[in-house]
LOTINU-681925 format. One record per residue (C-alpha): x, y, z. Coordinates in steps of 0.2 Angstrom, whole numbers, padded with zeros to 4 digits, always signed. Layout:
N
XYZ/...
***
This chain:
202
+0330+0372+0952/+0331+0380+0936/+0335+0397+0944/+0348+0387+0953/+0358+0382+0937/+0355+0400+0928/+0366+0406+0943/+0380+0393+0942/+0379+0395+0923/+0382+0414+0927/+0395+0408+0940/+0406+0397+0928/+0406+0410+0915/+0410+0424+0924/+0423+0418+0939/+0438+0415+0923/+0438+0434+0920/+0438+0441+0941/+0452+0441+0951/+0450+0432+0965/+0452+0438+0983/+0468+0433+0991/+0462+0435+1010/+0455+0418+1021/+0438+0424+1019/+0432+0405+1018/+0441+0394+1033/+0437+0377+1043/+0438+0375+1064/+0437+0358+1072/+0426+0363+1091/+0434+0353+1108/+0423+0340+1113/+0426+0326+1126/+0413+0314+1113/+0424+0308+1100/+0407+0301+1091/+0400+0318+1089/+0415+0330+1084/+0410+0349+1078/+0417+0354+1060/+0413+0371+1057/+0412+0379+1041/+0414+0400+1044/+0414+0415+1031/+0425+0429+1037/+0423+0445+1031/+0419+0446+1014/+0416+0464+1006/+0399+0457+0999/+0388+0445+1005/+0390+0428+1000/+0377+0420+0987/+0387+0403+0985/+0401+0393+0994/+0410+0377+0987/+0422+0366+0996/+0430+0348+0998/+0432+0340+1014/+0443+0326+1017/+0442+0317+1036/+0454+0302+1041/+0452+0284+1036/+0438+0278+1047/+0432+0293+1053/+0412+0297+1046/+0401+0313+1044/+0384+0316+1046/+0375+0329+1034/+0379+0346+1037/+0365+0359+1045/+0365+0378+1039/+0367+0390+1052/+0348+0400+1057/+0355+0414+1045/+0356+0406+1028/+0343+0391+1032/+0330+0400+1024/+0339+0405+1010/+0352+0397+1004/+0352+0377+0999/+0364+0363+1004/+0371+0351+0991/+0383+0336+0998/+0392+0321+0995/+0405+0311+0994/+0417+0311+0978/+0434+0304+0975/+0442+0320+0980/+0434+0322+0997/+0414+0325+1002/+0409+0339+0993/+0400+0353+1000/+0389+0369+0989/+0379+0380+0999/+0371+0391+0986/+0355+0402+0985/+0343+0401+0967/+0335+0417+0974/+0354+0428+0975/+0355+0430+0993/+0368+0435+1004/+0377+0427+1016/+0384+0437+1027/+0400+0437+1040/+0395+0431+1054/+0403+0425+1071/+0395+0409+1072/+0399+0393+1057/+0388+0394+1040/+0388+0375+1042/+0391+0362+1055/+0395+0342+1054/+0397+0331+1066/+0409+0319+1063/+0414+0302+1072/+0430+0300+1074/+0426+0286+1091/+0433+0272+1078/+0449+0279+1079/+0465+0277+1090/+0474+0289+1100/+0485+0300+1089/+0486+0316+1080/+0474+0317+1065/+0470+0332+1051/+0455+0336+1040/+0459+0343+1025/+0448+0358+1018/+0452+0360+0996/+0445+0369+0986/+0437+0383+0996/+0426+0396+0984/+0413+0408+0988/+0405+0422+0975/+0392+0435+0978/+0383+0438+0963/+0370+0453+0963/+0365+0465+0952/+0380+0476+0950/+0391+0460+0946/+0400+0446+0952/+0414+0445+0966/+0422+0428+0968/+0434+0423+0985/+0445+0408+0986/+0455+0403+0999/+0472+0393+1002/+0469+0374+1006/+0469+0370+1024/+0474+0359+1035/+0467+0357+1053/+0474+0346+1067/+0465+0337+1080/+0471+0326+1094/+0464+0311+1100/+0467+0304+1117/+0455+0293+1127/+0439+0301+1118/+0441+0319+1119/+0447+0328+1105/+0456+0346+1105/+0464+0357+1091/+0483+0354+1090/+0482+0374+1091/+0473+0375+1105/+0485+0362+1115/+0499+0373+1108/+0494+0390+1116/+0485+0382+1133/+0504+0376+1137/+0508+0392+1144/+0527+0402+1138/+0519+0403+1120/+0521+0421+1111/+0505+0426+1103/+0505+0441+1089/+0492+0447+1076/+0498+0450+1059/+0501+0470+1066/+0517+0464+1076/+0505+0467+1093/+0507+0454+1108/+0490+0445+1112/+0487+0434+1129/+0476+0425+1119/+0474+0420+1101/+0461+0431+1090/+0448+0417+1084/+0443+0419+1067/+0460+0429+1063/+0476+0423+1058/+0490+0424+1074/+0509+0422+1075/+0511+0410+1089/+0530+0407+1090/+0532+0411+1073/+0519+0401+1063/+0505+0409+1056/+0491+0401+1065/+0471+0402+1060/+0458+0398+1074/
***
């Protein structure tokens, strides 16, 4: 523990004078699921030049819907340590590591929650992502990454939930670009698309 709080020591005094990343390196992504009890909120690291020692981030779910304690991916479980709870500006989340080890980009979510959202009615809902921080922190200095607040949208209808995304593009006639200009048939997950002229993340 004390290891733990000479590194976010180091943090707080050494993020003021870096400049931070303007890339989505930190990003949430609600999962499909035809259980409205047991709804997937991913937590995914994209990309980052250096492997990640610590992440922050405040999630905020609709009135009435609830979230079980998050679980660490296999590749930072044994590293790494999650810290949550609720605050006034949404349930906190630090996934940090007293030992300086990496996280690194990864394909799969550094955390997942399952949230309820079975209390609810029908209609389109969001879950709000602030806040979003990551550092690495190793021996030849300190790199920090923050991303843009996020908003993700989720439908509701008759227990199953989909991404208001994903309803967009599974519509058919929808014109799909990466950030090159290229034409996709699908969206890139984990990148930010053009889909009829909104940037779109996935």
């Amino acid at each position: 523990m004390k290891k733990l709080l000479q590194i976010l020591l180091l943090i707080l005094v050494a993020v003021p004078a870096l400049h931070a990343q303007d890339a989505q390196r930190i990003y949430i992504k609600v999962g499909d699921t035809t259980n409205s009890a047991a709804v997937p909120l991913e937590l995914y690291l994209n990309a980052p030049t250096l492997d990640i020692t610590a992440m922050e981030i405040y999630l905020a779910l609709p009135q009435g819907a609830t979230m079980q304690a998050g679980v660490l991916s296999s590749g930072c479980a044994q590293t790494h340590t999650l810290v949550e709870g609720a605050t006034p500006s949404g349930h906190f989340v630090s996934i940090a590591s007293c030992e300086l080890a990496g996280i690194a980009s990864s394909e799969t979510p550094v955390c997942t929650w399952l949230c309820d959202f079975s209390q609810l009615a029908n209609g389109e809902y969001s879950i709000n992502a602030t806040d979003l921080f990551a550092v690495s922190v190793t021996t030849d200095g300190v790199e920090n990454y923050t991303a843009e607040n996020q908003e993700e949208k989720l439908a509701l209808r008759n227990g199953a939930v989909t991404s208001i995304e994903e309803m967009l593009y599974n519509k058919g006639g929808q014109k799909i670009y990466n950030l090159k200009g290229q034409l996709l048939s699908v969206p890139q997950k984990g990148a930010i698309n053009i889909i009829n002229g909104k940037k779109v993340r996935l």
